[in-house]
C-alpha positions in Angstrom: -33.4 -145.2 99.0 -34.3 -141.4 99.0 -31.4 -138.8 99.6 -32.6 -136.3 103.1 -33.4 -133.0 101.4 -31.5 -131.8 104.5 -28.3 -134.2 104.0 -28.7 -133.1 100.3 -28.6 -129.3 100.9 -25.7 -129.8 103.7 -23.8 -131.0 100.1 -24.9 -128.8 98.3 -23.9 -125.7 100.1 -20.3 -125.6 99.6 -21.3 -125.5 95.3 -23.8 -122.6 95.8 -21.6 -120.3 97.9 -18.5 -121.5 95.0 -21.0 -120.3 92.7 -22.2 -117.1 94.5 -18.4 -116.4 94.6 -18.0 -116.7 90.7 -21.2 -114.8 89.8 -19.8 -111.9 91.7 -16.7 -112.0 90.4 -18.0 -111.9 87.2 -20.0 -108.8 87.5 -17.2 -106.8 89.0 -15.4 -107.9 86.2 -17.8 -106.9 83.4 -18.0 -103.3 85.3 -14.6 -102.7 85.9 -12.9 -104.3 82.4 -13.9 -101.4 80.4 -12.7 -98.9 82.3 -10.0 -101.0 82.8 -9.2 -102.0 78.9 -9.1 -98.2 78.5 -7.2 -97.0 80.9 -4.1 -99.8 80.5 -4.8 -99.2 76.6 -4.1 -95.3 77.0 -0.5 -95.9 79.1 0.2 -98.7 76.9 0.1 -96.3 73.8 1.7 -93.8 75.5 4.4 -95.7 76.8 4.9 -96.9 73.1 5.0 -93.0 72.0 7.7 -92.0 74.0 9.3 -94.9 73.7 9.5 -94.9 69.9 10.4 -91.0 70.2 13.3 -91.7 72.9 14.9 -94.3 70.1 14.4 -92.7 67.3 16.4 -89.5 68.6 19.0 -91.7 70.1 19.6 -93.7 67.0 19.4 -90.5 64.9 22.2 -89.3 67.3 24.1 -92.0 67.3 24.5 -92.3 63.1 24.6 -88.6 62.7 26.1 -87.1 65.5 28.7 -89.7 66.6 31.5 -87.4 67.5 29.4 -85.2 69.5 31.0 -84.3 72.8 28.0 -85.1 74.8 28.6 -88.4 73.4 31.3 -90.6 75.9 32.0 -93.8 75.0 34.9 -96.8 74.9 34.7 -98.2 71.2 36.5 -96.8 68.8 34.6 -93.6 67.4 37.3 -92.9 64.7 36.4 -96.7 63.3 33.0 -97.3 63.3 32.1 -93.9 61.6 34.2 -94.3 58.5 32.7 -98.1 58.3 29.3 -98.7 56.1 28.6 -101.8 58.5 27.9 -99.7 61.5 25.3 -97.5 59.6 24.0 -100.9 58.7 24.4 -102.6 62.0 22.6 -99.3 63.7 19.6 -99.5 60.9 19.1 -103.0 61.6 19.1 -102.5 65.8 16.2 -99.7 64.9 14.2 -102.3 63.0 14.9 -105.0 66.0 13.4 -102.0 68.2 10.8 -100.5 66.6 8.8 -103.3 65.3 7.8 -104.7 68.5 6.7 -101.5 69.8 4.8 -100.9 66.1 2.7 -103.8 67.1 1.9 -103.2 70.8 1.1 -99.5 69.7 -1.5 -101.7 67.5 -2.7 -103.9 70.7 -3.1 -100.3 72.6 -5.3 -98.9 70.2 -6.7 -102.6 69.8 -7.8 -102.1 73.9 -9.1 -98.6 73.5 -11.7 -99.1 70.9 -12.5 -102.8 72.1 -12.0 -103.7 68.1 -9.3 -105.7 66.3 -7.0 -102.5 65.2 -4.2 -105.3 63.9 -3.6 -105.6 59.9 -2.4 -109.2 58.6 -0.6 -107.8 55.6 1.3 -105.4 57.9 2.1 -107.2 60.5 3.5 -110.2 57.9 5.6 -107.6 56.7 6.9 -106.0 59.9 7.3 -110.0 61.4 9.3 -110.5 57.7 11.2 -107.3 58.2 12.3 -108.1 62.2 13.2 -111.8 61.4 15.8 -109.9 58.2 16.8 -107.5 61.2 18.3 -110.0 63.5 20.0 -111.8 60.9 21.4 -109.0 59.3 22.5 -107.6 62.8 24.1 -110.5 63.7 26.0 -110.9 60.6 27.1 -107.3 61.3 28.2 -107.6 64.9 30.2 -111.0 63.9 32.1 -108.9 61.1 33.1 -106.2 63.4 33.3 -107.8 67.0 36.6 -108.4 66.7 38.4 -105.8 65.0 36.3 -103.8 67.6 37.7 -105.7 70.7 40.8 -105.5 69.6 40.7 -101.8 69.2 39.3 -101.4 72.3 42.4 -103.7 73.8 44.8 -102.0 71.8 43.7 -98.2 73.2 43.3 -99.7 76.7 47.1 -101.4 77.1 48.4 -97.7 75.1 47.2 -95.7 77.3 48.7 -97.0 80.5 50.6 -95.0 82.9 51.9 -94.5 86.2 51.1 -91.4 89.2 53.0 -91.4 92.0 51.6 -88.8 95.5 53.6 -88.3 98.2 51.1 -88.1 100.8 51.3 -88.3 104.6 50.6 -88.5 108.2 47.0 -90.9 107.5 46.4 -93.8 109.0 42.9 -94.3 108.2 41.5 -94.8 104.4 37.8 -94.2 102.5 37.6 -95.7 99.2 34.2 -95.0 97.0 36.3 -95.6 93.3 36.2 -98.5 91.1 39.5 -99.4 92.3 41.8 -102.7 92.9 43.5 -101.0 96.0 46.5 -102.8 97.3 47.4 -101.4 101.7 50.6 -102.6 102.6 52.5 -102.0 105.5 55.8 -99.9 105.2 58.2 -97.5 107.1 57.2 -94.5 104.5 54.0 -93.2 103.3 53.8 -93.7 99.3 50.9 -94.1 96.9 51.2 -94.9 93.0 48.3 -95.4 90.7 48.3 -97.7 87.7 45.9 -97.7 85.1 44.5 -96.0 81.6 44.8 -92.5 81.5 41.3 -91.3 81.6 40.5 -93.5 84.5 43.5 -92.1 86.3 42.3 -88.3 85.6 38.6 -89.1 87.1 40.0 -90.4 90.8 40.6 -87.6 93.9 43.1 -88.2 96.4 42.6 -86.1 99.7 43.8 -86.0 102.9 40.8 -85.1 105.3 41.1 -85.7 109.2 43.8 -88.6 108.7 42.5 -90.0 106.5 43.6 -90.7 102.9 39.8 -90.3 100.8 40.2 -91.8 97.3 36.9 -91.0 95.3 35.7 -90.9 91.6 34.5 -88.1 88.7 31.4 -89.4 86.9 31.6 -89.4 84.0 30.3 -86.3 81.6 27.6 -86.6 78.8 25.7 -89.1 77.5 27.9 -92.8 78.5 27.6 -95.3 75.0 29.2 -98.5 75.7 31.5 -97.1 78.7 33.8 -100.0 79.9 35.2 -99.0 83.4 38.7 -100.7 84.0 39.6 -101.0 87.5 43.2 -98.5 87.7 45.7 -100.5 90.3 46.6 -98.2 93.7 49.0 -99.2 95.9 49.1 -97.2 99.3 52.3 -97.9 102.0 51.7 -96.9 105.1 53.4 -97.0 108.6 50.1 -97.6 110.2 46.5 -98.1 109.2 43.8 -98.4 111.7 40.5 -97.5 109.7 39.4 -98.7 106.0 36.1 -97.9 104.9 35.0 -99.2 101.2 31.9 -98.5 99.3 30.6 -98.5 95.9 32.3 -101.4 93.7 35.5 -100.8 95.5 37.9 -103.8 95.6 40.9 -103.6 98.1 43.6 -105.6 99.9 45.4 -105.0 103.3 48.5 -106.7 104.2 50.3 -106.6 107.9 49.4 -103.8 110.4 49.0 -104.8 114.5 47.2 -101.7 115.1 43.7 -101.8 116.3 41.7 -102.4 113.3 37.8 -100.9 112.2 36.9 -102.3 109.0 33.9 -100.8 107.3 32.0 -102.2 104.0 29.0 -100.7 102.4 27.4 -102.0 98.8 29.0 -104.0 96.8 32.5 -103.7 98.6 34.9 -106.3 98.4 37.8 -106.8 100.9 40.8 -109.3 101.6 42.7 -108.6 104.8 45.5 -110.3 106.0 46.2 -108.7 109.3 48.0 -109.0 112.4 45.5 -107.0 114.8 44.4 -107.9 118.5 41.0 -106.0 118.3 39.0 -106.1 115.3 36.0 -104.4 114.5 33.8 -105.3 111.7 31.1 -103.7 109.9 29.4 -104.8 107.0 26.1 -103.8 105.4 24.6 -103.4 101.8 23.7 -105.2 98.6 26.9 -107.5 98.6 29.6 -106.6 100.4 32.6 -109.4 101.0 35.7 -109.5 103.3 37.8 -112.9 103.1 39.6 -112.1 107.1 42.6 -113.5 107.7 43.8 -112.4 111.8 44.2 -113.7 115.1 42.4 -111.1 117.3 41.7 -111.0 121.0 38.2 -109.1 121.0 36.2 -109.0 117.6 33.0 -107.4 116.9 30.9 -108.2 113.9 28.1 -106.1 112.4 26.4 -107.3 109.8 23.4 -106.0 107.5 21.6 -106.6 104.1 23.1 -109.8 102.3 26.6 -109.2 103.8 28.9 -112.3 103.3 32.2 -112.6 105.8 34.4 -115.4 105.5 37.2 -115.8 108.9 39.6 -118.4 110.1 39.0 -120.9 112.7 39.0 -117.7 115.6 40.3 -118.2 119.5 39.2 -115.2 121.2 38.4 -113.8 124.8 35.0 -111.7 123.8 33.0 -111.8 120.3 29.9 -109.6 119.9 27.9 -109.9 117.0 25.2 -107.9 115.7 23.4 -109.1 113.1 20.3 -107.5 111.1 18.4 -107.7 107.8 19.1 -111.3 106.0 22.4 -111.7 106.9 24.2 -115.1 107.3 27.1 -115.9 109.8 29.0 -118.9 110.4 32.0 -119.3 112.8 34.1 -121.3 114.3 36.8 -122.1 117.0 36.4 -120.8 120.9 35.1 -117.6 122.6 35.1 -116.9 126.3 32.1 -114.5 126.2 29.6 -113.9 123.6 27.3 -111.2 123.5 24.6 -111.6 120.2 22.2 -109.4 119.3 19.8 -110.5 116.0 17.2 -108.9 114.4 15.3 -109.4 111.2 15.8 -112.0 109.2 19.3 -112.7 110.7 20.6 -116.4 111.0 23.8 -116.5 113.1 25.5 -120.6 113.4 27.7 -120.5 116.0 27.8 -124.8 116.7 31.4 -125.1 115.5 32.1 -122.2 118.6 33.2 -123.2 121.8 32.3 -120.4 124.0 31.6 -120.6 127.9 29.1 -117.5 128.0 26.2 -116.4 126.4 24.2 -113.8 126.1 21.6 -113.1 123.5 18.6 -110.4 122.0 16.8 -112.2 119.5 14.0 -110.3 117.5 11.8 -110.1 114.3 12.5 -114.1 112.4 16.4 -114.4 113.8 17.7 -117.8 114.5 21.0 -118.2 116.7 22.9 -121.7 117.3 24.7 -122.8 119.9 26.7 -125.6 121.1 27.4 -126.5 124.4 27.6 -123.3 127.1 28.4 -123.3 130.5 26.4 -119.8 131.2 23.5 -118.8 128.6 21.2 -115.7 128.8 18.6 -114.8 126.5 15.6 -112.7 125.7 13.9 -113.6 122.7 10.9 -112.4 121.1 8.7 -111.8 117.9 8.7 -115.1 115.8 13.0 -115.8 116.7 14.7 -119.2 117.5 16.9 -120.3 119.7 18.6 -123.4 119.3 21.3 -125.4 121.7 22.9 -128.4 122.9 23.0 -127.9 126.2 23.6 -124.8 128.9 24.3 -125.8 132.5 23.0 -122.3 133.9 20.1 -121.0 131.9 17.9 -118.0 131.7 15.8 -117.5 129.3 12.7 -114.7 129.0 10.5 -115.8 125.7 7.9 -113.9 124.2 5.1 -113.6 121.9 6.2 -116.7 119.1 9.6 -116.8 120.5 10.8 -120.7 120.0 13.4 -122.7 122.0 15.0 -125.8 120.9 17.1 -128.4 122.3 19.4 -130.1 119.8 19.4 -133.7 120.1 23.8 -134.2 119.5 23.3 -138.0 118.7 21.4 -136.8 115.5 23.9 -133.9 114.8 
Protein backbone atom coordinates (compact mmCIF):
# COMPACT_ATOMS: atom_id res chain seq x y z
CA UNK A 1 0.00 0.00 0.00
CA UNK A 2 1.14 3.58 -1.16
CA UNK A 3 2.20 6.23 1.63
CA UNK A 4 -0.41 9.80 0.99
CA UNK A 5 2.09 12.32 -0.34
CA UNK A 6 0.15 14.52 2.04
CA UNK A 7 0.53 12.12 5.29
CA UNK A 8 4.18 11.71 3.98
CA UNK A 9 5.02 15.48 3.85
CA UNK A 10 2.94 16.08 7.39
CA UNK A 11 6.22 13.65 8.52
CA UNK A 12 8.43 15.05 6.91
CA UNK A 13 8.05 18.55 8.05
CA UNK A 14 9.43 18.46 11.37
CA UNK A 15 13.12 16.93 9.46
CA UNK A 16 13.07 19.86 6.92
CA UNK A 17 12.54 22.71 9.33
CA UNK A 18 15.44 20.57 11.85
CA UNK A 19 17.40 20.89 8.78
CA UNK A 20 16.60 24.57 7.76
CA UNK A 21 17.62 25.23 11.46
CA UNK A 22 21.12 23.48 10.99
CA UNK A 23 21.86 24.93 7.58
CA UNK A 24 21.55 28.37 9.08
CA UNK A 25 23.38 27.80 11.83
CA UNK A 26 26.06 26.67 9.84
CA UNK A 27 26.38 29.68 7.74
CA UNK A 28 26.33 32.06 10.61
CA UNK A 29 28.94 30.05 11.89
CA UNK A 30 31.34 29.97 8.86
CA UNK A 31 30.77 34.03 8.78
CA UNK A 32 31.27 34.77 12.16
CA UNK A 33 34.26 32.00 13.14
CA UNK A 34 36.81 33.97 11.53
CA UNK A 35 36.30 36.98 12.92
CA UNK A 36 35.71 35.25 15.83
CA UNK A 37 39.10 32.80 15.80
CA UNK A 38 40.88 36.24 15.55
CA UNK A 39 39.48 38.18 17.80
CA UNK A 40 39.62 35.39 21.00
CA UNK A 41 43.20 34.64 19.40
CA UNK A 42 44.35 38.39 19.83
CA UNK A 43 43.14 38.57 23.87
CA UNK A 44 44.28 35.10 24.26
CA UNK A 45 47.89 36.28 23.30
CA UNK A 46 47.64 39.18 25.01
CA UNK A 47 46.39 37.86 28.06
CA UNK A 48 49.46 35.39 27.85
CA UNK A 49 51.84 38.67 27.39
CA UNK A 50 51.02 40.28 30.35
CA UNK A 51 50.64 37.39 32.12
CA UNK A 52 54.12 36.09 31.44
CA UNK A 53 55.43 39.78 32.11
CA UNK A 54 53.42 40.13 35.56
CA UNK A 55 55.35 36.64 36.73
CA UNK A 56 58.36 37.13 35.47
CA UNK A 57 58.82 40.60 37.43
CA UNK A 58 57.28 39.01 40.51
CA UNK A 59 59.50 36.07 40.60
CA UNK A 60 62.52 38.30 39.65
CA UNK A 61 61.41 40.26 42.84
CA UNK A 62 60.92 37.74 44.90
CA UNK A 63 64.68 35.96 44.42
CA UNK A 64 66.44 39.23 44.11
CA UNK A 65 64.71 41.61 46.07
CA UNK A 66 63.47 39.58 49.03
CA UNK A 67 64.09 42.03 51.75
CA UNK A 68 62.50 44.80 50.00
CA UNK A 69 60.27 46.83 52.20
CA UNK A 70 57.48 46.78 49.76
CA UNK A 71 57.67 43.29 50.32
CA UNK A 72 55.27 42.03 53.62
CA UNK A 73 55.15 38.70 54.39
CA UNK A 74 54.84 35.86 57.45
CA UNK A 75 57.60 33.27 56.50
CA UNK A 76 60.73 33.70 57.68
CA UNK A 77 62.64 36.14 55.23
CA UNK A 78 66.05 35.82 57.22
CA UNK A 79 65.70 31.74 56.29
CA UNK A 80 64.73 31.23 53.04
CA UNK A 81 67.25 33.84 51.56
CA UNK A 82 70.39 32.33 52.93
CA UNK A 83 68.95 28.67 51.76
CA UNK A 84 69.87 27.35 47.99
CA UNK A 85 66.47 25.34 48.11
CA UNK A 86 64.33 28.44 47.92
CA UNK A 87 66.22 29.83 44.79
CA UNK A 88 65.53 26.23 43.54
CA UNK A 89 62.05 25.91 44.82
CA UNK A 90 61.23 29.62 43.20
CA UNK A 91 62.97 28.43 39.68
CA UNK A 92 61.01 25.41 39.57
CA UNK A 93 57.42 27.40 40.54
CA UNK A 94 58.51 29.67 37.30
CA UNK A 95 58.83 26.67 35.11
CA UNK A 96 55.34 25.15 36.69
CA UNK A 97 54.01 28.79 35.46
CA UNK A 98 55.44 29.68 32.49
CA UNK A 99 55.14 26.61 30.41
CA UNK A 100 51.54 26.44 30.30
CA UNK A 101 51.18 29.86 29.27
CA UNK A 102 54.37 29.13 26.51
CA UNK A 103 51.93 26.79 24.95
CA UNK A 104 48.63 28.74 24.96
CA UNK A 105 50.73 31.75 23.63
CA UNK A 106 51.30 29.00 20.73
CA UNK A 107 47.34 28.10 20.52
CA UNK A 108 46.83 32.10 20.21
CA UNK A 109 48.95 32.58 17.47
CA UNK A 110 47.69 29.02 16.25
CA UNK A 111 43.89 30.92 16.07
CA UNK A 112 45.18 34.11 14.43
CA UNK A 113 46.83 32.64 11.41
CA UNK A 114 44.24 29.70 11.16
CA UNK A 115 47.65 27.33 10.85
CA UNK A 116 49.13 24.84 13.22
CA UNK A 117 51.87 27.40 14.93
CA UNK A 118 52.70 24.34 17.60
CA UNK A 119 56.32 22.59 17.37
CA UNK A 120 56.49 18.73 18.54
CA UNK A 121 60.13 18.90 19.46
CA UNK A 122 59.36 22.04 21.63
CA UNK A 123 56.51 21.22 23.21
CA UNK A 124 58.17 17.52 24.14
CA UNK A 125 60.69 19.46 25.78
CA UNK A 126 58.64 22.06 27.59
CA UNK A 127 55.93 18.92 28.67
CA UNK A 128 59.58 17.09 29.83
CA UNK A 129 60.76 20.21 31.52
CA UNK A 130 57.07 20.98 33.53
CA UNK A 131 56.75 17.20 34.50
CA UNK A 132 60.88 17.79 36.16
CA UNK A 133 59.27 21.06 37.62
CA UNK A 134 56.62 19.58 39.82
CA UNK A 135 58.71 16.94 40.99
CA UNK A 136 61.49 18.95 41.83
CA UNK A 137 59.10 21.52 43.52
CA UNK A 138 57.61 19.15 45.53
CA UNK A 139 60.71 17.61 46.75
CA UNK A 140 61.65 21.25 47.68
CA UNK A 141 58.54 22.24 49.51
CA UNK A 142 58.68 18.66 51.49
CA UNK A 143 62.38 19.68 52.58
CA UNK A 144 61.50 23.03 53.85
CA UNK A 145 57.73 22.78 54.92
CA UNK A 146 58.59 22.05 58.20
CA UNK A 147 61.48 23.91 59.37
CA UNK A 148 59.31 26.74 57.69
CA UNK A 149 56.16 26.06 59.94
CA UNK A 150 57.89 25.84 62.69
CA UNK A 151 59.54 29.09 62.24
CA UNK A 152 56.61 30.62 61.52
CA UNK A 153 55.14 29.00 65.03
CA UNK A 154 58.15 29.87 66.81
CA UNK A 155 57.92 33.90 65.76
CA UNK A 156 54.17 33.78 66.18
CA UNK A 157 54.09 32.33 70.09
CA UNK A 158 57.49 35.00 70.62
CA UNK A 159 55.88 37.69 69.82
CA UNK A 160 52.90 37.62 72.05
CA UNK A 161 51.91 40.37 74.26
CA UNK A 162 49.38 42.01 76.22
CA UNK A 163 47.61 45.96 75.94
CA UNK A 164 45.48 46.99 78.34
CA UNK A 165 42.85 50.67 77.58
CA UNK A 166 41.08 52.09 80.03
CA UNK A 167 38.21 53.28 78.21
CA UNK A 168 34.78 54.46 79.28
CA UNK A 169 31.22 55.53 79.36
CA UNK A 170 30.14 53.07 75.89
CA UNK A 171 27.66 50.96 75.83
CA UNK A 172 27.45 50.20 72.30
CA UNK A 173 30.37 48.35 70.20
CA UNK A 174 31.44 48.25 66.10
CA UNK A 175 33.84 45.71 65.28
CA UNK A 176 35.25 45.55 61.45
CA UNK A 177 38.88 43.69 62.79
CA UNK A 178 39.84 40.16 62.41
CA UNK A 179 39.25 39.75 65.89
CA UNK A 180 38.06 36.86 68.59
CA UNK A 181 36.28 39.53 70.76
CA UNK A 182 35.07 38.29 74.14
CA UNK A 183 31.87 41.24 75.84
CA UNK A 184 31.31 40.35 79.26
CA UNK A 185 29.34 42.01 81.66
CA UNK A 186 31.14 43.79 84.64
CA UNK A 187 30.88 46.70 87.24
CA UNK A 188 34.03 48.60 85.40
CA UNK A 189 34.84 49.35 82.01
CA UNK A 190 38.21 47.51 80.94
CA UNK A 191 39.54 46.24 77.61
CA UNK A 192 42.90 44.11 77.07
CA UNK A 193 44.17 42.82 73.79
CA UNK A 194 46.04 39.58 73.37
CA UNK A 195 47.83 38.62 70.44
CA UNK A 196 51.25 38.95 68.18
CA UNK A 197 52.65 42.24 68.15
CA UNK A 198 52.16 43.43 64.66
CA UNK A 199 48.60 42.37 64.74
CA UNK A 200 48.19 44.35 67.91
CA UNK A 201 49.87 47.57 66.29
CA UNK A 202 47.39 47.44 63.15
CA UNK A 203 43.93 47.61 65.39
CA UNK A 204 42.21 51.29 66.47
CA UNK A 205 40.32 51.64 69.42
CA UNK A 206 37.92 54.79 69.55
CA UNK A 207 35.37 56.06 71.40
CA UNK A 208 32.78 57.80 68.97
CA UNK A 209 29.15 58.57 70.17
CA UNK A 210 29.17 55.74 72.90
CA UNK A 211 30.37 53.62 71.20
CA UNK A 212 33.67 51.67 71.56
CA UNK A 213 34.80 51.29 67.41
CA UNK A 214 37.50 48.59 67.08
CA UNK A 215 38.87 48.67 63.42
CA UNK A 216 41.97 47.47 61.43
CA UNK A 217 45.29 48.96 59.41
CA UNK A 218 45.79 47.21 56.09
CA UNK A 219 48.44 46.10 55.67
CA UNK A 220 51.39 48.15 53.66
CA UNK A 221 53.19 46.82 50.37
CA UNK A 222 53.05 44.04 48.51
CA UNK A 223 51.36 40.98 51.08
CA UNK A 224 53.61 37.37 50.20
CA UNK A 225 52.23 34.68 52.21
CA UNK A 226 50.49 37.06 54.93
CA UNK A 227 48.93 34.71 57.72
CA UNK A 228 46.44 36.88 59.79
CA UNK A 229 46.11 35.56 63.43
CA UNK A 230 43.02 36.52 65.14
CA UNK A 231 44.53 38.85 68.47
CA UNK A 232 42.09 37.96 71.62
CA UNK A 233 40.05 41.34 73.06
CA UNK A 234 38.28 41.15 75.91
CA UNK A 235 35.89 44.23 76.65
CA UNK A 236 33.97 44.52 80.37
CA UNK A 237 31.36 46.57 80.45
CA UNK A 238 28.57 47.77 82.79
CA UNK A 239 26.10 47.76 80.00
CA UNK A 240 25.96 46.98 76.32
CA UNK A 241 23.00 47.62 74.26
CA UNK A 242 24.35 47.76 70.59
CA UNK A 243 27.02 45.35 68.76
CA UNK A 244 27.57 45.73 65.27
CA UNK A 245 30.21 43.12 63.53
CA UNK A 246 31.44 43.20 59.99
CA UNK A 247 34.20 41.92 57.96
CA UNK A 248 35.55 38.45 59.38
CA UNK A 249 34.93 39.63 62.87
CA UNK A 250 34.32 36.82 65.42
CA UNK A 251 32.84 37.92 68.84
CA UNK A 252 31.06 36.71 72.05
CA UNK A 253 28.66 38.48 74.54
CA UNK A 254 27.91 37.19 77.84
CA UNK A 255 25.02 38.57 80.39
CA UNK A 256 23.57 42.11 79.83
CA UNK A 257 19.43 42.62 80.43
CA UNK A 258 19.50 45.77 78.63
CA UNK A 259 17.65 46.15 75.45
CA UNK A 260 19.63 44.55 72.96
CA UNK A 261 20.29 45.54 68.79
CA UNK A 262 22.49 43.11 67.26
CA UNK A 263 23.87 43.91 63.82
CA UNK A 264 25.92 41.39 61.44
CA UNK A 265 27.16 42.24 58.00
CA UNK A 266 29.61 39.75 55.77
CA UNK A 267 31.05 37.14 57.03
CA UNK A 268 30.40 38.09 60.86
CA UNK A 269 30.21 35.51 63.29
CA UNK A 270 28.39 35.99 66.77
CA UNK A 271 27.62 33.89 69.96
CA UNK A 272 25.40 35.70 72.50
CA UNK A 273 24.34 34.48 75.57
CA UNK A 274 22.06 37.19 76.86
CA UNK A 275 19.57 38.03 79.32
CA UNK A 276 17.51 40.72 77.27
CA UNK A 277 13.60 41.29 77.15
CA UNK A 278 13.71 43.02 73.59
CA UNK A 279 15.88 41.82 71.00
CA UNK A 280 16.54 43.17 67.77
CA UNK A 281 18.24 41.32 65.08
CA UNK A 282 19.79 42.13 61.91
CA UNK A 283 21.61 40.06 59.79
CA UNK A 284 22.65 40.54 56.13
CA UNK A 285 25.71 39.54 53.81
CA UNK A 286 27.78 36.77 52.44
CA UNK A 287 27.65 34.55 55.65
CA UNK A 288 27.04 36.02 58.67
CA UNK A 289 26.21 33.65 61.87
CA UNK A 290 24.83 34.33 65.38
CA UNK A 291 24.27 31.09 67.70
CA UNK A 292 21.34 33.30 70.25
CA UNK A 293 20.95 32.11 73.47
CA UNK A 294 17.97 34.58 75.40
CA UNK A 295 14.66 34.64 76.58
CA UNK A 296 13.09 37.86 75.15
CA UNK A 297 9.64 39.26 75.23
CA UNK A 298 9.54 41.08 71.73
CA UNK A 299 12.16 39.99 69.03
CA UNK A 300 12.62 41.20 65.62
CA UNK A 301 14.52 39.42 62.95
CA UNK A 302 15.99 40.88 59.76
CA UNK A 303 17.56 38.74 57.66
CA UNK A 304 19.39 39.24 54.14
CA UNK A 305 21.80 37.48 51.68
CA UNK A 306 22.68 33.83 52.95
CA UNK A 307 22.33 34.81 56.65
CA UNK A 308 22.22 31.76 58.99
CA UNK A 309 20.62 32.36 62.79
CA UNK A 310 20.42 29.68 65.12
CA UNK A 311 17.83 30.45 68.60
CA UNK A 312 16.36 28.48 71.36
CA UNK A 313 12.99 27.10 71.53
CA UNK A 314 11.49 31.07 71.96
CA UNK A 315 8.08 32.07 74.10
CA UNK A 316 7.39 35.50 73.19
CA UNK A 317 4.47 38.09 73.07
CA UNK A 318 5.29 39.71 69.47
CA UNK A 319 7.92 38.35 66.72
CA UNK A 320 8.35 40.32 63.45
CA UNK A 321 10.39 38.94 60.88
CA UNK A 322 11.73 40.40 57.80
CA UNK A 323 13.22 38.39 55.54
CA UNK A 324 14.85 39.12 52.01
CA UNK A 325 17.30 37.82 49.46
CA UNK A 326 17.82 33.74 50.05
CA UNK A 327 17.66 33.73 53.46
CA UNK A 328 16.54 30.68 55.52
CA UNK A 329 14.63 30.76 59.02
CA UNK A 330 13.49 28.24 61.21
CA UNK A 331 11.83 28.63 64.63
CA UNK A 332 10.26 27.28 67.18
CA UNK A 333 8.20 27.51 70.42
CA UNK A 334 5.05 30.18 70.82
CA UNK A 335 4.25 33.75 69.69
CA UNK A 336 1.24 35.78 70.49
CA UNK A 337 1.42 37.95 67.38
CA UNK A 338 3.43 37.62 64.26
CA UNK A 339 3.91 40.10 61.81
CA UNK A 340 6.11 38.57 58.55
CA UNK A 341 7.21 40.35 55.84
CA UNK A 342 9.24 38.13 52.82
CA UNK A 343 10.63 39.06 49.79
CA UNK A 344 12.98 37.46 47.31
CA UNK A 345 13.97 34.26 47.58
CA UNK A 346 13.10 34.17 51.33
CA UNK A 347 11.87 30.77 53.01
CA UNK A 348 10.63 31.41 56.51
CA UNK A 349 9.31 27.76 58.56
CA UNK A 350 7.54 28.71 61.28
CA UNK A 351 5.44 25.00 61.87
CA UNK A 352 7.25 24.22 65.13
CA UNK A 353 5.56 28.04 66.29
CA UNK A 354 2.58 28.33 68.09
CA UNK A 355 1.44 31.69 67.54
CA UNK A 356 -2.33 32.92 67.65
CA UNK A 357 -1.97 35.85 65.08
CA UNK A 358 -0.74 36.34 61.76
CA UNK A 359 -0.04 38.67 59.53
CA UNK A 360 1.90 38.38 56.42
CA UNK A 361 3.59 40.42 52.97
CA UNK A 362 4.81 37.86 50.83
CA UNK A 363 6.58 38.93 47.53
CA UNK A 364 9.05 37.97 44.61
CA UNK A 365 9.47 33.49 45.19
CA UNK A 366 9.00 33.71 49.31
CA UNK A 367 7.54 30.74 51.03
CA UNK A 368 6.13 31.19 54.77
CA UNK A 369 4.84 28.15 56.95
CA UNK A 370 2.46 28.05 59.39
CA UNK A 371 0.90 25.87 61.83
CA UNK A 372 -2.30 26.20 63.34
CA UNK A 373 -3.52 30.10 63.81
CA UNK A 374 -6.44 31.33 65.42
CA UNK A 375 -6.29 34.93 63.35
CA UNK A 376 -4.25 34.92 59.83
CA UNK A 377 -3.91 37.93 57.36
CA UNK A 378 -2.07 37.93 54.35
CA UNK A 379 -1.28 39.60 51.04
CA UNK A 380 0.69 37.73 48.76
CA UNK A 381 1.87 38.25 45.43
CA UNK A 382 4.43 37.69 42.57
CA UNK A 383 5.23 33.85 42.38
CA UNK A 384 5.10 33.48 46.81
CA UNK A 385 3.63 30.64 48.89
CA UNK A 386 1.78 30.35 51.56
CA UNK A 387 1.40 27.33 53.36
CA UNK A 388 -0.90 26.26 56.72
CA UNK A 389 -2.62 23.87 58.75
CA UNK A 390 -5.43 25.62 59.48
CA UNK A 391 -6.61 29.39 60.43
CA UNK A 392 -10.10 29.82 62.03
CA UNK A 393 -10.40 33.54 60.83
CA UNK A 394 -8.82 34.04 57.44
CA UNK A 395 -8.12 36.81 55.05
CA UNK A 396 -6.18 36.41 52.43
CA UNK A 397 -5.71 39.02 49.11
CA UNK A 398 -3.58 36.75 46.37
CA UNK A 399 -2.18 38.06 43.31
CA UNK A 400 -0.64 37.49 40.10
CA UNK A 401 1.04 33.62 40.75
CA UNK A 402 0.59 33.96 44.41
CA UNK A 403 -0.12 30.16 45.76
CA UNK A 404 -2.04 29.03 48.83
CA UNK A 405 -1.72 25.67 50.39
CA UNK A 406 -3.41 23.77 52.96
CA UNK A 407 -1.26 21.25 54.81
CA UNK A 408 -2.78 17.96 55.15
CA UNK A 409 -1.41 17.27 59.30
CA UNK A 410 -2.13 13.39 58.93
CA UNK A 411 0.70 13.40 56.30
CA UNK A 412 3.05 15.87 58.32
Amino acid sequence: MEKSPIFYKILNLPVKILEAILVTIKKIWQILWPVSRIFLGACLLVAMFFSFLAFSIAVVVFIFNINSPFIVSDLPIDYLVHSPLYYLGMSALYLLVVVPIVLLFQLAITMIRNKNSFSNILNIFLVSIWFLAIIFGSAVFGRMAPTVIEKIEAKKNSEIIISEFDFENFDKIYVSANVDLKIKESPDFFVKVTGPTEEISRLNFAIEDEQLQITQKRRTGWCFFCFDYQPEVEVYSPGLDSYVGVGNSQGQILGFADDMFINLGESGRLKADIESKNIILKLSGISPFLDLEADPENLKIELGGFSRLDLDRLDLDFLEIIADNFSRLNLEGTAVETDATLAGQADVDLLGLKTEKVSANLEGNSQLFLGNVSDLKVIAEDNSKLEYINAIEQNFLLKNNAELIVIDQAIR
